[in-house]
N, C-alpha and C positions, 0 to 999 in steps of 0.2 A: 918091804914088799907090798904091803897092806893097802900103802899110801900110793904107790904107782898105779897097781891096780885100783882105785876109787878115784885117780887122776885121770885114766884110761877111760871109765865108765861116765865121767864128766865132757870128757868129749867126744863119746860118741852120742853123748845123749844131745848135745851140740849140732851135733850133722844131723842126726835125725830132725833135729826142729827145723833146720836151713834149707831139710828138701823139702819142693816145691810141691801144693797138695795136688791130686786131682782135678780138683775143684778151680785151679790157677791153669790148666792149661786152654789154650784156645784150638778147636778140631777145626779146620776150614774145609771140611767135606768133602765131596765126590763131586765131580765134574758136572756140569749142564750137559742134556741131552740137545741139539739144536733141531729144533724143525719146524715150516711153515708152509701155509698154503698161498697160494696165489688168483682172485678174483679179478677177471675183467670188467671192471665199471664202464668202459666203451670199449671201442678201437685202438684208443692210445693211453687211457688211463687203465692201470693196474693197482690193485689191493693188495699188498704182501702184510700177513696176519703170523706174528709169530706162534708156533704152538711149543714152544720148547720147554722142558723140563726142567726141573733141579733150580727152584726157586732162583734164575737171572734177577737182576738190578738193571742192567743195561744191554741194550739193541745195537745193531750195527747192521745196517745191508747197504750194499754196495751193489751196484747196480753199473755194467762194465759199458764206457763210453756214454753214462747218462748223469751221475752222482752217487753221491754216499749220501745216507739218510741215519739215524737214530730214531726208537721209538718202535714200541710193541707192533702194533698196527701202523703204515707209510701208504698214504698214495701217491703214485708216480705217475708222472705224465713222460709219454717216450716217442718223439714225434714223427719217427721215421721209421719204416721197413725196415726188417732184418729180427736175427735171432743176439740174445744178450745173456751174457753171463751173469746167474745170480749167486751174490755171498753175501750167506746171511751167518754172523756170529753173537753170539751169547756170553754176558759174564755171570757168574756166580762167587762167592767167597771164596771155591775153591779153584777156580779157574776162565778157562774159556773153553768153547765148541764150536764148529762150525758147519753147518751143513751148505750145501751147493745143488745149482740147477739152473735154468737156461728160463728166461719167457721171450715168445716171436711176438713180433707184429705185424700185422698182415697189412697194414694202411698208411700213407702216409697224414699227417693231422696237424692242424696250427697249434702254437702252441698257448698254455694257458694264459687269460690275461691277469699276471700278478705283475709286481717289482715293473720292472723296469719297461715292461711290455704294455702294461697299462699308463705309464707315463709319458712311453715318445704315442700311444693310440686312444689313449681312454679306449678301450676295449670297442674303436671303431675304425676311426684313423683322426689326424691331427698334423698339421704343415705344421713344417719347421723351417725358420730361416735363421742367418747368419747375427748375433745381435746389433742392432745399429751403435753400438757404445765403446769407448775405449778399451783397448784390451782382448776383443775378440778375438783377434788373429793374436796370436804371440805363440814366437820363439824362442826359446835357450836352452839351456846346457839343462843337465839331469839333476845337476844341484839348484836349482831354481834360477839362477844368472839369467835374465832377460839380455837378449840380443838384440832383439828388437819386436815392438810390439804396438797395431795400429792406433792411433791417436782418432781422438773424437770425430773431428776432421776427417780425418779419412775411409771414417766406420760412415759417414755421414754424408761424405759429398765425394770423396777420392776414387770409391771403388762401386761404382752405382751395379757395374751387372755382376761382383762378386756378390752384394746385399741385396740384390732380387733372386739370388738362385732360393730354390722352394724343395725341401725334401718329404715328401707327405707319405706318413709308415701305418699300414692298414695293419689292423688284428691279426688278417692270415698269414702276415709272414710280408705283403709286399712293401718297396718302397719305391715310389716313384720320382724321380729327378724331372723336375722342369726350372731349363736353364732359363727363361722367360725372352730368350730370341738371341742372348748374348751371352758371353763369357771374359771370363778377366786371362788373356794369353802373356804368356810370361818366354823367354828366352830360351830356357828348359826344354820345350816341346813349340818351338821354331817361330816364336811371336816377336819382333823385336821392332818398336819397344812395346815395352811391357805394359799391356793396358788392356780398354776392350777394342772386343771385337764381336762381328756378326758370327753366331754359332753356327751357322751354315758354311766358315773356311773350316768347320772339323772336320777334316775330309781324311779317304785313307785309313791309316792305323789308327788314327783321332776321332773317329767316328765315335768309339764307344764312349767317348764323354759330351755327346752330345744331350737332349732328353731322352728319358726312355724309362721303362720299369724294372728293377732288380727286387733280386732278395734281401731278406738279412735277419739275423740271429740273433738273439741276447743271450751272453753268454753269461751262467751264472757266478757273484764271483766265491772264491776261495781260497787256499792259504799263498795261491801265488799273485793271486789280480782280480784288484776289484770286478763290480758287473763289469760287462764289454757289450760293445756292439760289432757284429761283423755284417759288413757289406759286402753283394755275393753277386758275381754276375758283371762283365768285360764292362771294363769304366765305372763302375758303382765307386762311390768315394762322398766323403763328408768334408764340410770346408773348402779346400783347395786340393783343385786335379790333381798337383804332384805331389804331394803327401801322403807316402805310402811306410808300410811296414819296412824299417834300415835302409831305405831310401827315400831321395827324392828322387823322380823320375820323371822321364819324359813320354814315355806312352801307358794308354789306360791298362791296371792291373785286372788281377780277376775275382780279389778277393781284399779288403781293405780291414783290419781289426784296431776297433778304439776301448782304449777304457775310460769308462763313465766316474770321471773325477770327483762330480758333485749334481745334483738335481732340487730345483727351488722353484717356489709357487711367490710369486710377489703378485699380489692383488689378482688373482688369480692368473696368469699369465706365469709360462713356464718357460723355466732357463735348466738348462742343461750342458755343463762344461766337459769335454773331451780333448783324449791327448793320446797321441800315437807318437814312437819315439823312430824316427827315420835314421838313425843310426849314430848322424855327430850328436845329437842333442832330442831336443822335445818341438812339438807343436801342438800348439793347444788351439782349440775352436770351440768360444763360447755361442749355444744356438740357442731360438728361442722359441717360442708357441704362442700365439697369442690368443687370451680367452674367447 
C-alpha cells in the first residue's frame, strides 16, 4: 500500500513540473481602436493621418475607386469630382480594427507627375512615335508565338505615314494625334489595298481617327496589370487604328487600354513597349521619344 502510494506521489509530482508556467504563455491583447483625420494639401491631394490606438504595426486604407495605400500617414492624389469611400484598418498582435468615412472633391485636377506620367511628359509634354526598328509592330498569341512582326525594312521604308504618326502626351492629362497629313488604310475599315493614304478620305464614321486632341489616363499597376495607358475620346488609339480592347476593328472606339510592357532611356531617348490583347492573341507597339 505504502509503495503505490509514493508511486502515485511521483507522478503527480510529474504533471505538476509538465504544467506550463505563467511566465510561457503569450496574451495577444485587446484589439486596436482605429481612427484618422483627413487634411487637404490642395484640391485634389488629401492627408489621411492615422490616429489609432492599441499599439498597430501596420496601416491599410483604401480609398474606393482610387487605391489602397499602407503607412501611418498616405498622401493621395484623387483627380476627379465626386464623394469616396474611406477604409482605413489597423493591425495589432491581437487583431484588427477598422474605422470608415467618405472625403469629396470638389475639382477636377491633373494628375501627379510621378511613374509613368513623367515618362510619356517629363512633367511637360514629349512626342512620341512609332520606333523605326524591327519588331515595332508585332503580333501573336498570348504564349508569346510571333505571327508576324515588321522587319527593319518595313519599320524603315514600307510604312512611311504609319512611322510619321506623332502622339505628343501633356502633363494635364492631354494627348494629341497628329497624323502628319496621312495614314496607313487597311481592308478592315474600307482601304483596299492596304497602304497609305491622304487622311482627309477619313470621312464619315472615320472621322474620329483623323488628327485631333484626346485624353488619357495612367493607370496605376497592381496585382491584376502592370501600369496602363488609357486613351480616352472617339478615335484616340496608339499604334494602329484597328487595334483595340478583344477586337480588331473597323471604326474609331471611344476608349483604348494598353499595358505598359517595359520603359527604357538608351542615350537618353526613350522607348516604351505596349501590348493590348484584341482577343485572338497580342499586339504590341514599340514607341519611342527622342531626346
Amino acid at each position: 500500500m505504502l509503495k503505490r502510494i509514493a508511486l502515485f506521489a511521483v507522478l503527480a509530482i510529474g504533471f505538476i513540473a509538465c504544467e506550463p508556467s505563467e511566465a510561457g504563455h503569450t496574451e495577444l491583447g485587446a484589439l486596436p481602436q482605429a481612427d484618422y483625420t483627413m487634411t487637404y494639401i490642395d484640391s485634389n491631394n488629401v492627408q489621411f493621418t492615422s490616429n489609432s490606438t492599441g499599439d498597430p504595426f501596420l496601416f491599410s486604407w483604401e480609398i474606393e475607386g482610387v487605391g489602397t495605400y499602407t503607412g501611418e500617414t498616405v498622401d493621395v492624389f484623387i483627380g476627379s469630382i465626386g464623394v469616396y469611400n474611406v477604409k482605413h484598418t489597423v493591425f495589432n498582435q491581437g487583431g484588427s480594427a477598422t474605422a470608415t468615412g467618405t472625403v469629396e472633391i470638389f475639382k477636377e485636377g491633373p494628375p501627379p507627375c510621378v511613374g509613368a506620367i513623367e515618362w510619356l511628359t517629363e512633367c511637360d509634354e514629349r512626342t512620341w512615335k512609332l520606333a523605326p526598328q524591327a519588331g515595332s509592330l508585332w503580333v501573336g498569341s498570348t504564349d508569346g508565338a510571333t505571327w508576324w512582326a515588321v522587319d527593319a525594312n518595313g519599320a524603315a521604308n514600307g510604312r512611311p505615314c504609319t512611322y510619321n504618326d506623332e502622339w505628343t502626351f501633356t502633363a494635364d492629362g492631354d494627348m494629341v494625334y497628329n497624323a502628319n497629313g496621312d495614314f496607313w488604310g487597311e481592308p478592315i475599315f474600307g482601304f483596299s489595298p492596304e497602304g497609305c493614304y491622304n487622311e482627309n478620305m477619313l470621312t464619315g464614321t472615320l472621322e474620329g481617327w483623323k488628327s485631333g486632341t484626346h485624353g488619357y489616363q495612367v493607370i496605376p499597376a497592381n496585382n491584376d496589370h502592370p501600369d496602363q495607358i488609357k486613351v480616352v475620346g472617339t478615335g484616340a488609339f496608339l499604334g494602329l487604328h484597328k487595334v483595340a480592347n478583344g477586337a480588331e476593328v473597323s471604326t474609331p472606339q471611344t476608349e483604348i487600354t494598353y499595358d505598359i510592357l517595359s520603359m527604357t532611356d538608351v542615350a537618353g531617348d526613350r522607348y516604351m513597349e505596349i501590348e493590348v490583347n484584341f482577343g485572338p492573341g497580342l499586339w504590341r507597339f514599340t514607341l519611342y521619344s527622342e531626346s
